[in-house]
C-alpha positions as CSV (number, residue, x, y, z in Angstrom):
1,X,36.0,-48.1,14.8
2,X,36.4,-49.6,18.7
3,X,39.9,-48.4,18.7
4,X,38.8,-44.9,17.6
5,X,36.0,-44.7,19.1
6,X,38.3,-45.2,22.9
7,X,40.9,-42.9,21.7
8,X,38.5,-40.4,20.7
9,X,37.3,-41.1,24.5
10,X,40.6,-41.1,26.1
11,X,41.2,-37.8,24.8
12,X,38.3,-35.8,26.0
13,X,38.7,-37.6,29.6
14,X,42.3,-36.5,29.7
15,X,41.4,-33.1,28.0
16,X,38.7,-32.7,30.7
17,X,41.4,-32.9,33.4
18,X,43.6,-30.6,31.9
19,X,41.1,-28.1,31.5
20,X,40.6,-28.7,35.2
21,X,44.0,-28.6,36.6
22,X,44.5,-25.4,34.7
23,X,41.4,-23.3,35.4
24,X,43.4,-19.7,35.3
25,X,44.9,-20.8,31.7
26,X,41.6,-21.8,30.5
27,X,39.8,-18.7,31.8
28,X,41.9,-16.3,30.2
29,X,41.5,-18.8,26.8
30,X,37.6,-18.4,27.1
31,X,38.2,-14.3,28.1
32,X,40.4,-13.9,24.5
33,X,37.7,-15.6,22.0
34,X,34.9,-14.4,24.2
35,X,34.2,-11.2,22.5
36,X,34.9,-13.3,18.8
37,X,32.2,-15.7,19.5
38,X,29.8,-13.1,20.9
39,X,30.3,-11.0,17.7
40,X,29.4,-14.0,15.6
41,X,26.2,-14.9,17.2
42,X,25.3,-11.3,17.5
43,X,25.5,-10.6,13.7
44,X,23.7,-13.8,12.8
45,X,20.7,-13.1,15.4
46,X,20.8,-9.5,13.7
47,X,20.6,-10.8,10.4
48,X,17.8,-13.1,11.1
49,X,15.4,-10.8,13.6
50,X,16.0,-8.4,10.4
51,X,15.0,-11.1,8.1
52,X,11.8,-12.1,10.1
53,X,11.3,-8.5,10.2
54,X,11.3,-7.6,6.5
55,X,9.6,-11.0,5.5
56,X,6.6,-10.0,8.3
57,X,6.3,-6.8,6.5
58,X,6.5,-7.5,3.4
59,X,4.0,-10.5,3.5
60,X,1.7,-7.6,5.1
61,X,2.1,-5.6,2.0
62,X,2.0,-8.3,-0.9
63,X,1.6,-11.6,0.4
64,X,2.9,-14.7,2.0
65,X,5.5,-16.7,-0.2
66,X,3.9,-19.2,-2.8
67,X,0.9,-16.6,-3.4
68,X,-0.3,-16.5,-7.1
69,X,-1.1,-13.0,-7.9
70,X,-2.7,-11.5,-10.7
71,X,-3.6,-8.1,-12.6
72,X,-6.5,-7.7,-14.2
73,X,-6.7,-4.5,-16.9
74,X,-9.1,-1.8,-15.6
75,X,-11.8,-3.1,-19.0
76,X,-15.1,-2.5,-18.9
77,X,-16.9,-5.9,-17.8
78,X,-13.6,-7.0,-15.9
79,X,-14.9,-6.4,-12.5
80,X,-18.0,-8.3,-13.0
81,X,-16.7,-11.1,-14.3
82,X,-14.0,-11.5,-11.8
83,X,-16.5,-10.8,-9.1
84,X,-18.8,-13.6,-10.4
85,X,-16.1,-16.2,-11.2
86,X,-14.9,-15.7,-7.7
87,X,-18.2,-15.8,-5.5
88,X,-18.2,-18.2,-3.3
89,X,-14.3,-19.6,-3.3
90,X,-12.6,-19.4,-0.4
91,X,-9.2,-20.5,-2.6
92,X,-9.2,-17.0,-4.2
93,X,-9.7,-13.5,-3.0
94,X,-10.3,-9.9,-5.7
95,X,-9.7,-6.6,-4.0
96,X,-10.0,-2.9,-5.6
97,X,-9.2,0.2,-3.8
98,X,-11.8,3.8,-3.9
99,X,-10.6,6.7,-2.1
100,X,-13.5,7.3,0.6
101,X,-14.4,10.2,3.1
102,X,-15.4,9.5,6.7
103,X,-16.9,12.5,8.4
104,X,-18.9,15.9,7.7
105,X,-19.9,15.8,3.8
106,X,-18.7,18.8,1.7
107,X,-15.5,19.7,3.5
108,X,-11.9,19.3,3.2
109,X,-11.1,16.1,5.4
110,X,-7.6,16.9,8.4
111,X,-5.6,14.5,6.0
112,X,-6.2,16.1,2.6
113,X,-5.1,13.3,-0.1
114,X,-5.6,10.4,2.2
115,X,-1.9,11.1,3.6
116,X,-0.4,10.3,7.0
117,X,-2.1,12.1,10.0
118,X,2.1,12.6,11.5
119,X,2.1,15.0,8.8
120,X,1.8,19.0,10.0
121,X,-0.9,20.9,9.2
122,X,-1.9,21.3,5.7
123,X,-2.2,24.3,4.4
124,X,-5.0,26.1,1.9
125,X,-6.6,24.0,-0.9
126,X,-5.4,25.8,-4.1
127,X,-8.2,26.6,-7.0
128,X,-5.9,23.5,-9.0
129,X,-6.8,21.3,-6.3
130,X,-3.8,21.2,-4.8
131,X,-2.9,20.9,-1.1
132,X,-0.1,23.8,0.2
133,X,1.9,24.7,2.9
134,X,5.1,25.6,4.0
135,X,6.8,22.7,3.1
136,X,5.5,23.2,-0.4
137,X,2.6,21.4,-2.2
138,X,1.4,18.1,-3.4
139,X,-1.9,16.2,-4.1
140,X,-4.9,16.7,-6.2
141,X,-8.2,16.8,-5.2
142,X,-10.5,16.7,-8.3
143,X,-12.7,19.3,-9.4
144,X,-15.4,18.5,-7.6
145,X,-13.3,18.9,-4.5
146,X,-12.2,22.1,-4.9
147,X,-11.7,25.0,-2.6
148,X,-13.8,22.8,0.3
149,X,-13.8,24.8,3.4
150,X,-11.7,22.7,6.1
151,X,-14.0,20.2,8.4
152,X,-13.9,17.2,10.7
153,X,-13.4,14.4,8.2
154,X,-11.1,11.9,7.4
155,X,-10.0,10.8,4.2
156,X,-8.6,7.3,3.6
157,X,-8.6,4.7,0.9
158,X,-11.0,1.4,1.1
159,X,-10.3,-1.4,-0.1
160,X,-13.3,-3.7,-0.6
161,X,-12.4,-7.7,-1.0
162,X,-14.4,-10.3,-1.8
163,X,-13.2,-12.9,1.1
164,X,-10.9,-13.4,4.4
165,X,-7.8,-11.3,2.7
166,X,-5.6,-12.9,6.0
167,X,-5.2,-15.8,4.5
168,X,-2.6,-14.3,1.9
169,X,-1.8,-11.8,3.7
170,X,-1.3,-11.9,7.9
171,X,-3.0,-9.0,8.9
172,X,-2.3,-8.7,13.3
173,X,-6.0,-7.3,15.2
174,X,-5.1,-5.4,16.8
175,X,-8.5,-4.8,18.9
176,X,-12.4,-5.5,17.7
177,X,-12.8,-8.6,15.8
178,X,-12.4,-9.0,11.4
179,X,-15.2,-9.2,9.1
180,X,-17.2,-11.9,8.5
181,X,-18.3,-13.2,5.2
182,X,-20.8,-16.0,5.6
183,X,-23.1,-13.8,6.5
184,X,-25.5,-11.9,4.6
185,X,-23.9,-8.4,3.5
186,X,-25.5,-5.8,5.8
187,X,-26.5,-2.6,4.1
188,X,-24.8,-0.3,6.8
189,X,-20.7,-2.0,5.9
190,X,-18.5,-2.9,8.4
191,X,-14.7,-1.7,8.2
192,X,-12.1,-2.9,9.7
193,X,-9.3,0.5,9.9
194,X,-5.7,-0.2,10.0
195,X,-3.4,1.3,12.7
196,X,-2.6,4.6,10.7
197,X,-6.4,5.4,10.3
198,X,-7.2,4.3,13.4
199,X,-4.7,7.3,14.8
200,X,-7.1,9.4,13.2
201,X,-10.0,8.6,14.3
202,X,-8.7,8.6,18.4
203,X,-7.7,12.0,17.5
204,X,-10.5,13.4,15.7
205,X,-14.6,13.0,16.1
206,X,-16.0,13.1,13.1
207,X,-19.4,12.1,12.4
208,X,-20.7,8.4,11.2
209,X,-21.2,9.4,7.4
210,X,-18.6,7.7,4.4
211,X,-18.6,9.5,1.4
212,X,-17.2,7.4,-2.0
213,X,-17.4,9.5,-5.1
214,X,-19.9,7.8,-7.5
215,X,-21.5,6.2,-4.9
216,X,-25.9,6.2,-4.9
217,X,-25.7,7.9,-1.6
218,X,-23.8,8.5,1.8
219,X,-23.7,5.3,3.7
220,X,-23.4,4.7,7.6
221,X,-20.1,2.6,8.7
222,X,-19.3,0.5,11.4
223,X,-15.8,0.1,12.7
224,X,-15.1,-3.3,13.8
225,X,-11.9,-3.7,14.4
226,X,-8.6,-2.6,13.7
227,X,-5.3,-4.5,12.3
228,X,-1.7,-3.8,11.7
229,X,-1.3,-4.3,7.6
230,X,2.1,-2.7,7.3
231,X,1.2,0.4,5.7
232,X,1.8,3.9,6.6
233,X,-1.0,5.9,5.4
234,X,-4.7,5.2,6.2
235,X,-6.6,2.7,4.9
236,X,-9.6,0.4,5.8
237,X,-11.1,-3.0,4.8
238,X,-14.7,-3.7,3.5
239,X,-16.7,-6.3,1.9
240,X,-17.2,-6.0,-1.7
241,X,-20.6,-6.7,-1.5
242,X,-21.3,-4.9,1.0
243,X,-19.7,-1.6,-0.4
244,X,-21.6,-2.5,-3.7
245,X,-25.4,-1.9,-1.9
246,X,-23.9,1.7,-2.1
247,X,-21.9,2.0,-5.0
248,X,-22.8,0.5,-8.6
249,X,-20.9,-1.9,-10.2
250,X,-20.4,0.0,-13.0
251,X,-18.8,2.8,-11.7
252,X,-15.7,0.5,-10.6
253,X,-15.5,0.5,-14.3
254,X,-11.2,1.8,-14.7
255,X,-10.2,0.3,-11.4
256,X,-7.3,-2.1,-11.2
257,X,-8.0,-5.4,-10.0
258,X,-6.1,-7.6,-7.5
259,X,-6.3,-11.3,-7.4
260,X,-4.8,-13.3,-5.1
261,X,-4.8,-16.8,-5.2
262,X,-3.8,-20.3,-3.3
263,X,-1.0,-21.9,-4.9
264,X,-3.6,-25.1,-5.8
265,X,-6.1,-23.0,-7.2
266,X,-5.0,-23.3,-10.7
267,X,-8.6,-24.3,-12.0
268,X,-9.8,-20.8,-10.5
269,X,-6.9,-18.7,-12.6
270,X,-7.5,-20.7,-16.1
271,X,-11.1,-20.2,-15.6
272,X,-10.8,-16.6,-14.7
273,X,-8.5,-16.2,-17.3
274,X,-10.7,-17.9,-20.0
275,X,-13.7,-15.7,-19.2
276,X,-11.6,-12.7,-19.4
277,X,-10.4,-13.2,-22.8
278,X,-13.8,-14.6,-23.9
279,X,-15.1,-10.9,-22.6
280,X,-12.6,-9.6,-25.0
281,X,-9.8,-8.5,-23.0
282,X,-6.1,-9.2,-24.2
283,X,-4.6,-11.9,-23.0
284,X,-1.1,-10.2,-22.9
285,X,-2.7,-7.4,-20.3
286,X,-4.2,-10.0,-17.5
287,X,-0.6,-10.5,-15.5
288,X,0.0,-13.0,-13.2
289,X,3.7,-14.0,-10.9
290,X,4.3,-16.2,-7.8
291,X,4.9,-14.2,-4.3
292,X,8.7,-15.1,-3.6
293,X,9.2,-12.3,-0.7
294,X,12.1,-14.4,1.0
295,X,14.4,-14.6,-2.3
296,X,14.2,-10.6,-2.2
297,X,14.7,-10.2,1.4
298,X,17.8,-12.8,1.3
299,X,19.5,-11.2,-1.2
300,X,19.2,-7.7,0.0
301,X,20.2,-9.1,3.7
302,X,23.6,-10.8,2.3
303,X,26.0,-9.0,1.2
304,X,25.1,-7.0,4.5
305,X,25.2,-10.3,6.6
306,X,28.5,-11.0,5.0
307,X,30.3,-7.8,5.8
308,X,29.4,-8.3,9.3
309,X,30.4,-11.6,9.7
310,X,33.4,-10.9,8.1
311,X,34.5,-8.3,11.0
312,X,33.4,-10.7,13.2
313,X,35.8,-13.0,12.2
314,X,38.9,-10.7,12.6
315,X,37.6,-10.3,16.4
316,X,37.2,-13.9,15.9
317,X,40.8,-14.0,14.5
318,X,42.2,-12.3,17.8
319,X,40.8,-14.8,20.3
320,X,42.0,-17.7,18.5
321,X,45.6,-16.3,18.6
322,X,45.1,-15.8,22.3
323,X,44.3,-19.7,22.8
324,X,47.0,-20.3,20.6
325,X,49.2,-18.8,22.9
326,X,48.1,-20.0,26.1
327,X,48.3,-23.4,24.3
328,X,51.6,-22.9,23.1
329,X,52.6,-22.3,26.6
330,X,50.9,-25.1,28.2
331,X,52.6,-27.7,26.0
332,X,55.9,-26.1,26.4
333,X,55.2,-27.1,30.3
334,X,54.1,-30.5,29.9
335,X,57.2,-31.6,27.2
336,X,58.1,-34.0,29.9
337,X,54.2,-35.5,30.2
338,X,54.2,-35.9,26.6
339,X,57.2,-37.3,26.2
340,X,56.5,-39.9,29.1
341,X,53.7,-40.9,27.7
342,X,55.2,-41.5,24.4
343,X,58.0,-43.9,25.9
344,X,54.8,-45.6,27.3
345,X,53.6,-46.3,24.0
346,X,51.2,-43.6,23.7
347,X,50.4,-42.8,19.9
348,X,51.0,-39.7,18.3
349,X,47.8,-38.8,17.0
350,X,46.2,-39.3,20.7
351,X,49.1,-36.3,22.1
352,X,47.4,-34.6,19.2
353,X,44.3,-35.0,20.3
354,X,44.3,-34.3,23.7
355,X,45.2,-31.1,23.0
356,X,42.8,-30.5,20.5
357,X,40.3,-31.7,22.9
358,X,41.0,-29.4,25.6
359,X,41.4,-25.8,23.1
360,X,37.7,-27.8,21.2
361,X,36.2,-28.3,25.1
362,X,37.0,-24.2,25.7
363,X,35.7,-23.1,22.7
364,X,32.4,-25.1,23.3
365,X,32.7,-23.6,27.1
366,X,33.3,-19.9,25.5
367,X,30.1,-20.6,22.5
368,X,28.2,-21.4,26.1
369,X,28.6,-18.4,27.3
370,X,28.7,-16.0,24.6
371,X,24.8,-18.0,23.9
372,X,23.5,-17.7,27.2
373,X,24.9,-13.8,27.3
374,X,22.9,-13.3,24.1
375,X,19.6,-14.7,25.3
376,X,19.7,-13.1,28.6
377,X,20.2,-10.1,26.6
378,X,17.3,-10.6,24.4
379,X,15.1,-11.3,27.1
380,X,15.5,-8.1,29.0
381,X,15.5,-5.9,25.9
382,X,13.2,-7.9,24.0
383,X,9.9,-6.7,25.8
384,X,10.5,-3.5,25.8
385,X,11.1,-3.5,22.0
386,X,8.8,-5.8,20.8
387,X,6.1,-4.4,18.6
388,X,7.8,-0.7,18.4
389,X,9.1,0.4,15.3
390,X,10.0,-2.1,13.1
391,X,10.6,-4.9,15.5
392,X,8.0,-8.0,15.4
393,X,5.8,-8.8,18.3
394,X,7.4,-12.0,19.7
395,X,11.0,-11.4,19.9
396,X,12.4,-14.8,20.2
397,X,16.1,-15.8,20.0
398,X,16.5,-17.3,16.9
399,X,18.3,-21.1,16.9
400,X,20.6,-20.1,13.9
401,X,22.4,-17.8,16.2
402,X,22.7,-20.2,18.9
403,X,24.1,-22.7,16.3
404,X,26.6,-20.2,14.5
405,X,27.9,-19.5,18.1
406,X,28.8,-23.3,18.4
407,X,30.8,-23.5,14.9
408,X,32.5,-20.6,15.7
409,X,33.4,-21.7,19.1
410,X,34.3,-25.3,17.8
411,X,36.6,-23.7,14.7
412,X,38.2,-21.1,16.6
413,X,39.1,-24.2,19.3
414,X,39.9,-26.2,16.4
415,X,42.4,-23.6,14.8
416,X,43.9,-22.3,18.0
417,X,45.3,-26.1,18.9
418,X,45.9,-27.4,15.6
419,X,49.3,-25.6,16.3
420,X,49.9,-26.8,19.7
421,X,48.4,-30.6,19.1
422,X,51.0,-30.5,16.4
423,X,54.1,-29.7,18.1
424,X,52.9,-32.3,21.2
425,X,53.0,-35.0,18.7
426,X,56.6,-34.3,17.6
427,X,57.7,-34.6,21.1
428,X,60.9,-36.8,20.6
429,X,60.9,-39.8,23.5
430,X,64.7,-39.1,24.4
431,X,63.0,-36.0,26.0
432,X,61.8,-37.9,29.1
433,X,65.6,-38.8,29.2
434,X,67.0,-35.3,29.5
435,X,64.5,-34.9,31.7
């Protein structure tokens, strides 16, 4: 292990000085498998800003990995039971959605159906119900909705939970503060808006009154804050208790029911589940599965990960027959160096790798610089990016890159002198003769 650990030392020291005394040759190498190496690390920091991307989103929409979430049938007496199981945990959280009204009572709200306020214009409610317009028509209002004159209100859909929902799924405030729940529930609810309802609301005034078919009356809201959830259409957050001051507990009666659990909180499921069928609902129709987001997102990003890696590598490909020619060319210089160091008693395999130590040393230079051109890159670009679109706040380089850039750099090094290193070795002695 001495011996090869001084040979292995012998020929980076000498590999080092070649490099040195042959800066033009070593230039041009690192100038041929520039563009391979940079191609490599920019496909893998594209695949994993995309990966962050999707995962971010995706844990927005249905939950962070690891998340037990269940179904519960919309039953009569499911609701109650859920809601009284789950008082009190913080391990578990049960959220139902109504569709709600925010604004002057008894008109049709800008954003008929609860839809995106980027939309146009809507068009005429039809005597179906149905919303019209040029681009066709869609939606359905209900009866009792009908033919409403057109007024300042917006229509979104509230979902009312029974604890901190951020814990399963990573809501970013975006301004104003979240609800609390240790406090007592106050009978004029607090809502939290998400960024697409929030729109609204900057560009419309529309008077302090929420309207929730079925509810007792017209209740007053207070926006607290807003967060980015991922979705595009409007929406808003509410404690369950507090929206049930205004609406009965009955009428939620043929609503769906989301449960969301930690991964520990098995006692909470079994019990839920227990009282559920106890109360007489099937046990085949109360679903439950485990969150795995990243599986999805990884198999999705793959095959397109592997396509682009794969024309990396013929760019790749091109720079390492460039260093095999400049290395093929330097040992066809130094046939008398070789060959005088065989007659000195030099070992083969140390020729070999001195060479491989100066084409390994240049690809390590080249993955140097084809790193530090992609983070210099990401940080002018990344601030003005960051948060637009589908791009995640903090736009960091990812390490995965930076690593990718060093294999490639070390196997295109590798492959590029195996060639060279070879024919050094077989450098006959009687060589230094002719010479």
């Amino acid at each position: 292990m001495i011996r090869l650990s001084g040979r292995l030392r012998s020929s980076l020291i000498i590999g080092v000085q070649g490099i040195r005394a042959r800066k033009l040759r070593t230039l041009l190498s690192m100038m041929s498998l520039f563009l391979g190496v940079l191609a490599v690390v920019t496909v893998q920091a594209g695949a994993e800003i995309a990966q962050r991307t999707l995962l971010a989103n995706v844990e927005l929409t249905m939950g962070k990995d690891g998340t037990r979430q269940m179904y519960l049938p919309p039953e009569e007496g499911v609701i109650p039971t859920a809601l009284d199981t789950l008082r009190g945990r913080s391990d578990a959280v049960a959220l139902t959605s109504v569709h709600a009204v925010i604004g002057e009572p008894g008109v049709t709200p800008v954003n008929a159906g609860g839809v995106s306020f980027d939309q146009p214009s809507y068009g005429p409610v039809t005597d179906s119900g149905i919303v019209c317009d040029a681009r066709g028509c869609w939606g359905h209002l209900g009866e009792d909705r009908q033919a409403r004159p057109p007024g300042q209100a917006i229509e979104l859909s509230l979902t009312a939970m029974t604890g901190d929902l951020r814990q399963f799924r990573p809501f970013q405030l975006e301004s104003g503060a979240w609800l609390k729940f240790s406090s007592a529930p106050s009978l004029s609810p607090g809502i939290v808006l998400n960024k697409e309802a929030a729109k609204g609301f900057g560009r419309y005034r529309v008077p302090a009154e929420m309207h929730i078919d079925g509810a007792v009356a017209n209740a007053t809201p207070r926006i607290v804050g807003v967060v980015d959830d991922g979705s595009g259409a409007p929406n808003a957050y509410v404690r369950a208790d507090e929206l049930l001051n205004w609406f009965p507990i009955e009428r939620l009666s043929g609503q769906f029911l989301e449960v969301l659990l930690q991964p520990d909180a098995t006692d909470v499921e079994q019990t839920l589940r227990a009282r559920l069928v106890a109360a007489g609902v099937p046990s085949e129709q109360i679903m439950a599965q485990v969150i795995n987001s990243r599986r999805s997102i990884e198999t999705s990003l793959a095959l397109m990960r592997w396509v682009f890696l794969g024309m990396a590598a013929v760019v790749l490909l091109i720079g390492v027959a460039g260093i095999l020619n400049v290395g093929l060319a330097t040992v066809g210089e130094r046939i008398e160096e070789f060959a005088l160091r065989r007659a000195v008693g030099t070992p083969r395999a140390l020729l070999a790798g001195i060479v491989l130590a100066e084409t390994l040393l240049t690809g390590l230079l080249t993955a140097g610089a084809a790193i530090g051109v992609g983070v210099l890159a990401l940080r002018l670009i990344g601030p003005l990016v960051s948060g637009r679109g589908p791009f995640p706040q903090n736009l960091d380089f990812p390490w995965q890159a930076g690593m990718a850039g060093v294999v490639a750099g070390l196997i295109a090094g590798l492959l590029g002198g195996l060639i060279p290193a070879i024919r050094a070795a077989r450098i006959p002695i009687a060589t230094v003769m002719r010479a």
